[in-house]
N, C-alpha and C positions, 0 to 999 in steps of 0.2 A: 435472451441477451445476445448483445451481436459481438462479433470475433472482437473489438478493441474493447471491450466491454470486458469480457472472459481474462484477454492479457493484461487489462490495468489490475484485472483480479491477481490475476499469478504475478506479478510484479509485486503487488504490493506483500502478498505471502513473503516474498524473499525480503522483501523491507525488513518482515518483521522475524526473519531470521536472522537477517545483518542484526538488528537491534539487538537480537538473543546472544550472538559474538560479542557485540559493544557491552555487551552488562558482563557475562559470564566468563570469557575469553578473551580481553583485550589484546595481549600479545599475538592475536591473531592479526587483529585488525579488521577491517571491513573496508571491502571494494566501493562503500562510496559515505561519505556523510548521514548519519542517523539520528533519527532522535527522537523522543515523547512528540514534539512540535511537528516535524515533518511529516509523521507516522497522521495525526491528527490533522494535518492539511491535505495529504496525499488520501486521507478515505473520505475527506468533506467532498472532494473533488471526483473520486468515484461515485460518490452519493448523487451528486448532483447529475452525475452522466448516465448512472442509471435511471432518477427521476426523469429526466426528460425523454428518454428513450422510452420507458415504460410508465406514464403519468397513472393510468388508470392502477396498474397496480399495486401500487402504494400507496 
């Protein structure tokens, strides 16, 4: 998997901690807008980046 590859991966991990704050912690807050939707858009779009990078292995 190549280096933007690997970062959309760790990006998206901390999505899904912001989202662990928005449910669990609200008073915290989170550094940027979150949600079931986003979360759901932002790994179609990993998905797809990794399909094309790597066709044969999936």
């Amino acid at each position: 998997m190549s280096i933007a590859g690997n970062e959309a991966l760790l990006e998206f991990r901390w999505l899904i901690e912001e989202f662990r704050v928005s449910l669990f912690a609200q008073q915290l807050k989170t550094r940027k807008p979150v949600s079931t939707k986003r979360l759901h858009k932002r790994w179609s779009e990993i998905d797809d980046q990794i399909r094309r990078q790597m066709p044969d292995l999936l």
